[in-house]
N, C-alpha and C positions, 0 to 999 in steps of 0.2 A: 491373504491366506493361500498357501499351497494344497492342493491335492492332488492323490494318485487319482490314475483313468481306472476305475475298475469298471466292465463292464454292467456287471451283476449288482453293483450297488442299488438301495431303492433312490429315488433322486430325493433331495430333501425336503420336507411338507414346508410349502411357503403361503402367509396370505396376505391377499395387499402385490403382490411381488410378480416380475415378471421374469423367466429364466430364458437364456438363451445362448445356442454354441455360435460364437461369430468368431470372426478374423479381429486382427486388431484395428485392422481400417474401416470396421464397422463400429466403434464403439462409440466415438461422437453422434453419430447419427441415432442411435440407439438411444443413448442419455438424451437425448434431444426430444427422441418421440415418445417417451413411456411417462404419461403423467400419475404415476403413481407414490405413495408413499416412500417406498422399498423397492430397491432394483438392486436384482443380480444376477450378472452377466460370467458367462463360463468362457473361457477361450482355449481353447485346445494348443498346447503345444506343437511346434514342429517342430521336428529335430533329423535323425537319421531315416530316411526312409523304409516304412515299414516295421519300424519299429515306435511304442508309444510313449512320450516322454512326459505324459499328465497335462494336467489341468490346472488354468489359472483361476481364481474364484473371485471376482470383484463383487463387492458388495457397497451398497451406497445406501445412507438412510435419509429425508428428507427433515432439514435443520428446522425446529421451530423459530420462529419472530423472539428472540431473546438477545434482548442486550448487556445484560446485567453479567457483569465478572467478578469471580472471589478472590479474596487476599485471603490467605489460610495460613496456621504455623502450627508444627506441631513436634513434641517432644516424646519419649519411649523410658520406662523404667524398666528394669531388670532383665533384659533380654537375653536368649540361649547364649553361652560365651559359645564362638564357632572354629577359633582361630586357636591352633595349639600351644602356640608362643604368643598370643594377645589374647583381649576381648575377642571382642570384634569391629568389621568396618560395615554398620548400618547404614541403609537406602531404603526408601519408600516407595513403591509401584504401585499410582490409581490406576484403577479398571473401569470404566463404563461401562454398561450392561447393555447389551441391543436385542430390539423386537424376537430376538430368533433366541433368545437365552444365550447370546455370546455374549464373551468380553473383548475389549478395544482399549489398549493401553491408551491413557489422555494425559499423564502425567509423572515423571520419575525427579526422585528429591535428590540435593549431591547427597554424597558419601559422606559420613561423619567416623573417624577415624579415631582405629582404638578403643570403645565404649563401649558399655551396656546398655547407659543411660543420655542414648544423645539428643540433641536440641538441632532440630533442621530452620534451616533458612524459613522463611516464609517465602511462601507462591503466588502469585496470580495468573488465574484459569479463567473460562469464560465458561458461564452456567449452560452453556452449548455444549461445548467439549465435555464437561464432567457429569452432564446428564439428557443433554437436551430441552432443557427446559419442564422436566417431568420430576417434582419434587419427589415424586416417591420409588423412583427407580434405584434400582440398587446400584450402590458402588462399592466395588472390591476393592481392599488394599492389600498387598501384599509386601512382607518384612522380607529384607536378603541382608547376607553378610556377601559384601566384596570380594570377589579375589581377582586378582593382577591377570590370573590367565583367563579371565570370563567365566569359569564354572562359579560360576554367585552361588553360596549355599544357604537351603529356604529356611527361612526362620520359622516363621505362620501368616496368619492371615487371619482379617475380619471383615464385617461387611457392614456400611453404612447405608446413608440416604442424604440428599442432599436437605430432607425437611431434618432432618436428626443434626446436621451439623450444625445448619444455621438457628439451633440452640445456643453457641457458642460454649465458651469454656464453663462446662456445669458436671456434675456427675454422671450426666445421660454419654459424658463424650469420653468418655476412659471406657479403651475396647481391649479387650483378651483378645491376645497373640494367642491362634492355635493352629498347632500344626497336626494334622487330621491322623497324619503316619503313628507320630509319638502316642497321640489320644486315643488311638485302637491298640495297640502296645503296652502301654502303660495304665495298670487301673489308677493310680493316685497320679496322674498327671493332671495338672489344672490348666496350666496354658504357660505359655514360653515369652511372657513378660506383658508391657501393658503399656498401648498407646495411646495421649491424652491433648485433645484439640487444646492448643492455647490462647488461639484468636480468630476470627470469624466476621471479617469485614465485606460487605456486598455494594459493590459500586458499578453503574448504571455508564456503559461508555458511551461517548456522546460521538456525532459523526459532523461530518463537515458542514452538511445540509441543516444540522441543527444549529452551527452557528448562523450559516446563511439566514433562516427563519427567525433567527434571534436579532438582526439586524447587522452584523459584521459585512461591511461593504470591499468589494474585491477592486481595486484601482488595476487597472491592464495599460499596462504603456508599450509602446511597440519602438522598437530600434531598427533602422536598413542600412545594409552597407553600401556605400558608394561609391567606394576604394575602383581604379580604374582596371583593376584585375577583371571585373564584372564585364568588360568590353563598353564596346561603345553602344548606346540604345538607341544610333539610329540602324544600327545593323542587324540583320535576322539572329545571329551567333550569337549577342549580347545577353546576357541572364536577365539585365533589364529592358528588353527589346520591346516597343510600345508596337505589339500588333493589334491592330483595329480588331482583330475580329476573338480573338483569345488572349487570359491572360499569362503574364509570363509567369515564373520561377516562385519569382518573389509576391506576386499578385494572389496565386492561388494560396501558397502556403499563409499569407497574412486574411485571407478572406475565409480562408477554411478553421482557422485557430481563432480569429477573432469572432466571425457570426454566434460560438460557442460560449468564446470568455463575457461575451457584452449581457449574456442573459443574465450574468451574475453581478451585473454593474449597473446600479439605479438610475443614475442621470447618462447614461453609455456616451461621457465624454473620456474622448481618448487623448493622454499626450502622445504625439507623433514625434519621433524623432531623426536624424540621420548623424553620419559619422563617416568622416575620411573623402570632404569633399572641397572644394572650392567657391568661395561664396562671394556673388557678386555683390556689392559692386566694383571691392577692391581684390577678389581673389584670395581672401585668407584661408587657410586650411583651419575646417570646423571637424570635431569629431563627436559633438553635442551642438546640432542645429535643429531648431524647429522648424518640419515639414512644409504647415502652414506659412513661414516667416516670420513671425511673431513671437519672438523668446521670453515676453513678460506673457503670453498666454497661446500654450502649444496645443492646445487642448481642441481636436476635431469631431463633430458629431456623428457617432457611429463607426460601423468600420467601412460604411462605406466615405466618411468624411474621411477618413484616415486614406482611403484606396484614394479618391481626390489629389489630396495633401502631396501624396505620394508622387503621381504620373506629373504634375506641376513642376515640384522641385526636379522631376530629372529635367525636365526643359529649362532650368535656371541655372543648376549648377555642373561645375565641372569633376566630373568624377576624377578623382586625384588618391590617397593614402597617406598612412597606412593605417593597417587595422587595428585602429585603437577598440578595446570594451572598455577598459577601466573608467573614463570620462561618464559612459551613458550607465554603466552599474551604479557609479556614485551617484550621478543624478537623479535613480530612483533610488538610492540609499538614506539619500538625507531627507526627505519623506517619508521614509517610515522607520526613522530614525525618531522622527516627533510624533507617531503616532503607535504608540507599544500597548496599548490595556485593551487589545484584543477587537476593536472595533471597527480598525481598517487594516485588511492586508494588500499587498501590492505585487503584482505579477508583470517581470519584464521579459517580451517577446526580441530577442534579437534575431533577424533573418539575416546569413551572411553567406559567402563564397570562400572565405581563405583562409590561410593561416595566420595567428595571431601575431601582431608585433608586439603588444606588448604582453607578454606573457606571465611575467611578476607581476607586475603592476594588477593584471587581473585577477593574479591569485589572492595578491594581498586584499582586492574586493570583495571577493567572493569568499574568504574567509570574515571579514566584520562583517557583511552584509546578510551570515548566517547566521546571528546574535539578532537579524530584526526580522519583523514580520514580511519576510522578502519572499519571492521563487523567482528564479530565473531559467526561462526555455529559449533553446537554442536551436536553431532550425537551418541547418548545411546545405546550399543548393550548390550545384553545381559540377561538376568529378573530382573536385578534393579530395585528400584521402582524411582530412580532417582529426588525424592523428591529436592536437591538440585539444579541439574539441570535447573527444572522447576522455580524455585525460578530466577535462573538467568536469565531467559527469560523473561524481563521486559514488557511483554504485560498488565499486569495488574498491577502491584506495581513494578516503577521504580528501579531498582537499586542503593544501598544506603553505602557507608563507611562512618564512622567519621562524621556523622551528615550534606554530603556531598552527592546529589541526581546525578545520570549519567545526560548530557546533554542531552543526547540520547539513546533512545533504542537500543542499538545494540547487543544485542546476540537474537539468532534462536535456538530452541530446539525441535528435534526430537525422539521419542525413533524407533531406528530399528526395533523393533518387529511389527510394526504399520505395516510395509509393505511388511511381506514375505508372498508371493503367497502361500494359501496350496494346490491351483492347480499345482504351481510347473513351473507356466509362471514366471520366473524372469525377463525376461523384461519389462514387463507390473508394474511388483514391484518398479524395479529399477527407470523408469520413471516417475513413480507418488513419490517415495522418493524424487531426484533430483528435481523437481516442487516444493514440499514442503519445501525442503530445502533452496532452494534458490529465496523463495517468495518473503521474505519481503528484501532481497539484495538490488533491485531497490528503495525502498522508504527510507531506511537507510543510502544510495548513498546519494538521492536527498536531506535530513533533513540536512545531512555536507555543500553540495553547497549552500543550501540557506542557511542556519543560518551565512555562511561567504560571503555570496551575491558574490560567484563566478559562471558568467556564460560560459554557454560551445564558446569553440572555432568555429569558422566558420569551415566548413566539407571543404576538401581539392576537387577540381574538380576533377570528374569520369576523369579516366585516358581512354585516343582515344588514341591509335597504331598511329603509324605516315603510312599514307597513300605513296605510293612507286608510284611513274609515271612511265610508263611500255614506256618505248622508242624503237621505230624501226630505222630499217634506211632504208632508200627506194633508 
């Protein structure tokens, strides 16, 4: 919300709330120290010197514990015609009501074109947004006819409750459009047409942690590149450089994302993997080898089995190329490939230095591998500019083989350099890496459950000790 600077204003009665004139570089700190319900923060414009260019009004209300979201639809009978060559083109605008008697737009319907009597899409809100979780708070809607240059013209309005709607479709939910102008104007005006809920579904959204508590087990399998780009690891330069006394590149980034993933992992056995090296005894180029050396069971205890696994194989093999992914995506593809009804998902950790040689080949993976319950994180060490990388990290332009778009986003792209401390804190490093990396995990989780409409399992009851009767004998 905008406001002028008038001096002379009274300031506004607030309670619960704390007010205050800051800069903008104070505003975190602020939200940070005010434990109160209600905060609102003023910021005074700068502008011209000497001259006052207003006030910013931020206002913040503290969200109740409410999970639950509606599917709502709703249709309109005889509405003001607005349009002198048509009907009209009816839109819907919820309002939410807040502590101070304001309203907060939570919701606009599309445009239904031409009509008196239109039928809108159905929505889904979250009982947060449309009321806070406070059944009896008011919600405003308000009717517009369209127009092309923005001046929307006001049809009327009426005012709900979120305990009045989730009546569903009854006669309590057919509301008189009134528009306040015409009804002081007009003695025989009744109201400017008549809007009637037609559906009223409340469903309860579930989160990641509730599959976890359900039993859905997270498989983390970890990938290193070995490709000879990496330098040699007996030298300081080498990305896989074994210094006795710190770890390298690759050592942190796998110890700092793994100590986090294994908490989500019951039996915390890891497959290890590598790729783009030379494997004794005859030298073959592997691009899916087991860490350990064991390809009928890759699987290492912990992440620090995995760190092991890892510092071993550089002393065995010969780092060579090139940088295949395709080989170790599929290998965790066809595991969870056989396992879809929601009870195991699988998360692939690739740590690498370069550019991709095969760059189709991984698109074409990472496009099927978004149909299973996969995530893949990708973690850039080194000065690459990793230009392809980034390209696989579908936040902006989907991932795409054969004229064939991923279902889902699923790869994560970090470059390593983003986060080494040149204070020299790697811990501080390390945990804000692991954060990043493993952001968007929980929503890539949850886009597989719901696109296969499976819900989490009921959480097993908290385990009570068996209580012991302490017997005498008298």
């Amino acid at each position: 919300m905008w406001a002028p600077d008038k001096s002379t204003a009274p300031p506004p009665k607030m309670d619960s709330r704390y007010t205050s004139t800051a800069g903008i570089g104070d505003l975190n700190q602020l939200s940070a120290a005010i434990p109160a319900t209600r905060v609102e923060v003023s910021v005074s414009c700068r502008g011209i010197p000497g001259k006052k260019c207003g006030t910013i009004i931020l206002t913040a209300e503290e969200l109740n514990c409410c999970r639950d979201a509606v599917l709502m639809q709703f249709c309109a009978n005889k509405l003001d015609k607005k349009d002198f060559f048509g009907k009209s083109d009816p839109f819907l605008v919820f309002y939410r009501s807040n502590e101070d008697g304001s309203f907060t737009i939570c919701h606009k319907t599309e445009v239904v074109k031409n009509t008196l009597n239109p039928v809108w899409q159905a929505f889904k809100i979250s009982v947060r947004a449309l009321c806070n979780g406070d059944y009896d708070r008011t919600i405003k809607v308000e009717v517009y006819d369209w127009d092309r240059d923005g001046s929307h013209d006001f049809i009327g309005e009426f005012t709900t409750s979120y305990r009045e709607l989730s009546r569903g479709q009854s006669q309590f939910n057919v509301y008189e459009v009134v528009n306040p102008k015409k009804k002081g104007k007009k003695k025989k005006y009744i109201n400017s047409g008549t809007v009637t809920l037609l559906s009223f579904l409340v469903e309860t959204e579930v989160s990641f942690l509730d599959y976890i508590k359900g039993g859905t087990q997270i498989n983390f399998t970890v990938a290193i590149d070995f490709t000879a780009s990496n330098g040699n690891p007996a030298q300081p330069t080498s990305l896989h450089y074994m210094n006795p006394y710190q770890l390298n590149a690759y050592g942190m980034a796998l110890k700092a994302v793994g100590e986090i993933v294994q908490d989500y992992d019951s039996d915390k056995m890891f497959p290890a993997l590598g790729f783009g090296a030379k494997l004794p005894p005859d030298g073959r180029i592997s691009h899916e080898f087991a860490l350990n050396g064991n390809p009928q069971n890759p699987y290492c205890d912990g992440i620090e089995g995995v760190m092991e696994a890892y510092y071993r194989s550089l002393k065995s093999v010969q780092l060579y190329g090139p940088t295949n992914f395709a080989p170790v995506i599929n290998h965790v593809a066809r595991y969870a490939s056989s396992v879809k009804d929601g009870s195991q998902y699988f998360v692939l950790l690739i740590v690498t230095d370069g550019v991709i040689s095969d760059m189709a080949q991984t698109k074409e993976s990472i496009v099927n591998a978004s149909k299973l319950p996969m995530s893949i994180i990708i973690v850039g060490v080194g000065p690459a500019e990793f230009d392809a990388m980034i390209e696989l990290d579908g936040d902006d332009v989907r991932v795409s083989s054969r004229g064939k778009y991923a279902e889902r986003d699923i790869v994560q792209f970090v470059p390593f350099r983003d986060y080494i401390d040149r204070s020299g804190n790697h811990i501080l490093s390390m945990a804000r890496l692991a954060k990043d990396v493993l952001a968007e995990i929980p929503e890539q989780f949850l886009s597989y459950m719901r696109a296969r409409g499976i819900k989490p399992s009921p959480a097993p009851p908290p385990y009570t000790p068996p209580t012991h009767v302490l017997q005498t004998q008298i």
